[in-house]
N, C-alpha and C positions, 0 to 999 in steps of 0.2 A: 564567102566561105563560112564566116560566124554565123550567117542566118541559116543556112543549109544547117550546120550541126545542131541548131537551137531547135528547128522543127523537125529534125529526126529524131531528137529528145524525146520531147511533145508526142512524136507519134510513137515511141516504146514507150512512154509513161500511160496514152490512152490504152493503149494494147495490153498492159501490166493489168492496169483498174479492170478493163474489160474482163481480161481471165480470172482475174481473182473474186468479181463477182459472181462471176458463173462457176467455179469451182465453188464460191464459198453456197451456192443453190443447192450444185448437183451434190455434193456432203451430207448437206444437211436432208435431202429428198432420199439419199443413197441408205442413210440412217434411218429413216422414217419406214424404206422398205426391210429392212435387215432387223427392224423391229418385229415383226411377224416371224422371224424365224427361230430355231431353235439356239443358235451358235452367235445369235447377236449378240450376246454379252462379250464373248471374246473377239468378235468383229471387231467392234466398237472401239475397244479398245486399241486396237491397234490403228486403226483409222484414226482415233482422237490424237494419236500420238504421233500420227504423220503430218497433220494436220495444223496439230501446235507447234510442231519445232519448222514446219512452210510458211507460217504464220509469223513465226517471231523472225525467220531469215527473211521476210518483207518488211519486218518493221526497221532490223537491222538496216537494208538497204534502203529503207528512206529515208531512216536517220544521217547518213552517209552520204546523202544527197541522187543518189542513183536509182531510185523511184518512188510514187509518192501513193500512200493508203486511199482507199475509195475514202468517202465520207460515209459511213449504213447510216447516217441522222436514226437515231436507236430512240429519240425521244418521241413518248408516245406513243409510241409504234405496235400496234397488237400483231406481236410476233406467233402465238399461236393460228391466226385466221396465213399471215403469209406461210409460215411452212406448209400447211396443207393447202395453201394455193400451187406452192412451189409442188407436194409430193404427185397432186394429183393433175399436174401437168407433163410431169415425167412418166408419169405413172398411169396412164390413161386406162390402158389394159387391165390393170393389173384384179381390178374388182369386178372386169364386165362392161366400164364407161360410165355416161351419166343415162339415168336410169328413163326412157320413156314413159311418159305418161300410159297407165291402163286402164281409161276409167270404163265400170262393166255399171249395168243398170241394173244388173241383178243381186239381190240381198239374201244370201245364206246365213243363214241362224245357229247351223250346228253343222260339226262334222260326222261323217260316216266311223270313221279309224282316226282316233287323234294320233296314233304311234306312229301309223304311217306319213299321214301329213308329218310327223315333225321329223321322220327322215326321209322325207322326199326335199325337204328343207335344206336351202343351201344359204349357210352360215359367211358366207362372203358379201360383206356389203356392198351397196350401188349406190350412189350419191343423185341425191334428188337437192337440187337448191330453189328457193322461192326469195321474192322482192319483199321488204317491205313494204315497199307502197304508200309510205306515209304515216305507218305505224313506228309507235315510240321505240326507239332503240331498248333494248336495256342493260344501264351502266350499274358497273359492276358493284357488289353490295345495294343494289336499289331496288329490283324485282327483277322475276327471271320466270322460264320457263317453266312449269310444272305438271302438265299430263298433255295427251296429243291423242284422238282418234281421227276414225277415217267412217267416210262414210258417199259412196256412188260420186266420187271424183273429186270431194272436198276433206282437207285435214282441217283438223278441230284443234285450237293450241289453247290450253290452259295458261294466263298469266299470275303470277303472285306478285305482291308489295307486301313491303313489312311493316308500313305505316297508315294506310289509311285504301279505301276502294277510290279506284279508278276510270275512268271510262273505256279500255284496252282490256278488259278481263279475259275474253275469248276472243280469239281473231279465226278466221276464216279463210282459207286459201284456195283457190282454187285451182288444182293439180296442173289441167289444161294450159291453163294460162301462169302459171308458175308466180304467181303475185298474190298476196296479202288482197283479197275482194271485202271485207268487214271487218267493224270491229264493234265488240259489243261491252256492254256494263252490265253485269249478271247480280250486282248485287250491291246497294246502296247503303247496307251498312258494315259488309264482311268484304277483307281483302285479303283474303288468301285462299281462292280456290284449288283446288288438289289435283291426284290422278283423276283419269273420267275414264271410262269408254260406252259407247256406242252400240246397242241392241237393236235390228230391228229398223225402224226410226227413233227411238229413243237416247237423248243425252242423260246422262245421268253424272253430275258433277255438285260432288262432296266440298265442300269447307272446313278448314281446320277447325272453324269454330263454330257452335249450335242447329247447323242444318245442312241439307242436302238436297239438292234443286234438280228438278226433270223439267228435259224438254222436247220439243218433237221435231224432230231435223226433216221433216216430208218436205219444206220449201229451205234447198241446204244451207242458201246465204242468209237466210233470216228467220233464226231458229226462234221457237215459240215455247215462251214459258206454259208448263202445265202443274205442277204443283212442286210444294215440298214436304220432308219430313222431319221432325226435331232433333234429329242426330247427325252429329258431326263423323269424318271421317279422312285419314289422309291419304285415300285412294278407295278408290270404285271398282266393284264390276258387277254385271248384270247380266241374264240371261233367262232363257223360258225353264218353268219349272210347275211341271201339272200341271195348264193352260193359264198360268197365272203368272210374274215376275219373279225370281229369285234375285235380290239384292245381297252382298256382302261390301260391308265398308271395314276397311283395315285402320285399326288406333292402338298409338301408344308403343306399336312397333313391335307389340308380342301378344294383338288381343283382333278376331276377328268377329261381329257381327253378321249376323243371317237374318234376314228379314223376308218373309212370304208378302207382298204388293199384288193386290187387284189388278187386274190386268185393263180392266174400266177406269178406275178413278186414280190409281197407282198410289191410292193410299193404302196402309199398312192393315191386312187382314186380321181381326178378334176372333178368339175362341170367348164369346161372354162379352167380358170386359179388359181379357187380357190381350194384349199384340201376341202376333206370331213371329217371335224372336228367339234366336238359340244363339248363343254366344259362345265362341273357344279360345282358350287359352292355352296359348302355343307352352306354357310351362306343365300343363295337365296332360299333355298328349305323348303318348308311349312314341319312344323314336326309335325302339331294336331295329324293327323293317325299316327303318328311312333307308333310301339309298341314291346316290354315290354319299351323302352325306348325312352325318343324325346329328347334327344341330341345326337349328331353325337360325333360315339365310346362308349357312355355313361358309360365314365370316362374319365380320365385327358394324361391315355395311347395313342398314337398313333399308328394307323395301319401301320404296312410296311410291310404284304401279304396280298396274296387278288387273284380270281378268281373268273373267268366269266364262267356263266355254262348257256346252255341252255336246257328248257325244250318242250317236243313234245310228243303229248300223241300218237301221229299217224303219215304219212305222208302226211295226208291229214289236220291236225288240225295245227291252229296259235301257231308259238311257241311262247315260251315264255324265257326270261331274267331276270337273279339274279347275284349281285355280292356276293360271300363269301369274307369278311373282318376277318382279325383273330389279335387276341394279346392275353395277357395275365395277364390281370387285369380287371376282372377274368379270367381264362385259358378258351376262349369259340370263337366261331361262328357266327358272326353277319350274318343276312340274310336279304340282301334288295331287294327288289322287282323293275325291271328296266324298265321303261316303257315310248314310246313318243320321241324316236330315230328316227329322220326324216333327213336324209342327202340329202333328194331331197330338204328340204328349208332348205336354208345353207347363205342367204342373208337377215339379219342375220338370223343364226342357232336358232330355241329356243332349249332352254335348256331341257333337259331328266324329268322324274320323278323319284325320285328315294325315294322308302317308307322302314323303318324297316317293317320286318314284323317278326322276331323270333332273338331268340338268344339260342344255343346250348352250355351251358356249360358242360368243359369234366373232369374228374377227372386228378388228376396229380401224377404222382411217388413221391410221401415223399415231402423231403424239396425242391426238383428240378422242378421247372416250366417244363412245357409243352415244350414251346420256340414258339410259335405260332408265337410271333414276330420277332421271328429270326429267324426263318425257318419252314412257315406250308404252308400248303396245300393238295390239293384233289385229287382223280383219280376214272377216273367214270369206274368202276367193271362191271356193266348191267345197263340197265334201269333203275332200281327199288334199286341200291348198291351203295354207295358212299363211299371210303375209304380215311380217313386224316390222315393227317400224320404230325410229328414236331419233330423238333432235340434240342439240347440246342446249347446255341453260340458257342463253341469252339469246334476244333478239339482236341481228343484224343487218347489215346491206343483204348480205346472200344471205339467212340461215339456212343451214343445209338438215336435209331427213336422208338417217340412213336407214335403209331397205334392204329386210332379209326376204326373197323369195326363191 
């Protein structure tokens, strides 16, 4: 009769632990959905508060001997990667699912309508994960993620270090196969490559410090150095402009560079002996027209991606120029309008136009940003399609790309 109540114990003690960890899941996943909504603050609350006083009457009853606390072993434990394992297992639906591979072999350069592309845009992310594969983790304060493009089925991932170049600077993934395929050293004396993106076949990845290095992605895992330039920058973009390159590298957080590049040697076009360079500075530029916002970034975050897109409704119509700016306070899309790029008056250059004219906020998986600022950016689908894309700072088992299409 002792042994019979000693294992019926036993089996409400397992049965306790069991539900408690699965309540303490579905909580914490139930929170991560109720985060997206408007009235999650007063949820929350009330939730938090049912929670703790079910919480401390379990501790009560195990202190009293009448059941007994799981173990969560909390050491060590990267609780950020498990709640979003836990949201996005409950939550499977909730974004669309995990996102298919689309790899197209066709490379668009420019859109028809950028307006329309960005509301044909659907702001709900889709979770894309890939392996590392044998590439270095990265632990936290040591290097981390820092720009990402895409390019006919393969992501491009920028790495930084703070102390010295590494052989991990660019990794390579291949979409298909969901795994880290390369990994490359870009640069034997600079460790800290920036935002990039993708033109064309062209890589174009800036360095915080003294240059900025092209390359030609036409064979995608084994990208081929073709030159550089003496200016540094903490984010890239590039696109066609007059049958030649239009370069902009963003520094200092409130100063952008324009550079006219050969479309032959992608070195930097002279008028004489002078570059064709125009420089702006976000403190000289009239902001009445900005809109939803007239301050530059409007908030206190700084951008470090950023992409140059151009728009052409025909081949006979003026095109037109927008920078995409990205961070993640709020997780969104700033869209400026570029306009008054004159490299033939270059003695001195006047300065560009550059107006707000949108902002695209995107939704975000649970407690985990975007990473916009650590790694986003674009890839033009068609005319009419625009797909973005953002990883979070570090490398892991899964890192995961979220996908706005």
């Amino acid at each position: 009769m002792i042994k019979l109540v000693h294992r019926e114990f036993h089996t409400t003690t397992k049965k306790i632990k069991f539900n408690r960890m699965k309540m303490f899941k579905k909580f914490f996943a139930f929170l991560l959905l109720l985060r997206q909504t408007n009235f999650r603050q007063q949820i929350n609350k009330i939730l938090s508060i049912v929670f703790l006083l079910t919480l401390v009457t379990q501790i009560a009853n195990a202190q009293a001997g009448e059941a007994e606390l799981p173990d969560f072993n909390l050491d060590g434990y990267d609780w950020d990667e498990y709640w979003q394992t836990v949201y996005e297992e409950d939550n499977i639906s909730e974004s669309g699912g995990y996102i298919i591979p689309s790899t197209t072999e066709t490379t668009h350069t420019y859109v028809s309508d950028l307006w329309t592309a960005l509301d044909m845009l659907n702001t709900n992310y889709k979770t894309y994960r890939f392996d590392r594969n044998g590439a270095e983790e990265c632990p936290l304060f040591s290097h981390h993620i820092q720009g990402i493009a895409y390019y006919n089925g393969y992501y491009y991932l920028t790495r930084s270090r703070k102390d010295k170049p590494y052989n991990e600077q660019l990794l390579i993934v291949d979409e298909s196969q969901a795994k880290v395929v390369n990994k490359m050293k870009l640069d034997d004396e600079l460790h800290h490559p920036s935002g990039i993106q993708i033109y064309d076949t062209i890589l174009v990845v800036p360095f915080n410090d003294r240059k900025t290095n092209f390359y030609s992605v036409k064979d995608p895992i084994n990208p081929r150095y073709l030159d550089s330039i003496p200016y540094k920058g903490e984010c890239a973009g590039i696109t066609e402009f007059n049958g030649n390159y239009l370069l902009a590298l963003f520094g200092d957080r409130s100063t952008i560079t324009f550079y006219l590049l050969s479309s032959d040697s992608l070195k930097i076009i002279k008028n004489l002996n002078t570059e064709k360079k125009i420089e702006w500075k976000e403190g000289n530029q009239d902001k009445s027209n900005w809109t939803p916002y007239k301050t530059w970034q409007g908030t206190e975050q700084h951008y470090e991606n950023m992409s140059l897109i151009k728009e052409q409704a025909n081949c006979s119509a003026t095109p037109r120029y927008y920078l995409l700016m990205y961070h993640n306070d709020p997780e969104a899309i700033d869209v400026y309008a570029l306009s008054g790029l004159d490299f033939n008056n270059i003695n001195p250059p006047s300065p560009p136009n550059i107006q707000m004219i949108r902002r695209i906020e995107v939704t975000t998986p649970g407690l985990v940003n975007s990473g916009f600022r650590s790694g986003g950016g674009m890839y033009i689908e068609s005319p009419l399609s625009l797909i973005f894309f953002s990883t979070r700072k570090r490398i892991v088992n899964r890192t995961r790309i979220n996908i706005y299409k």
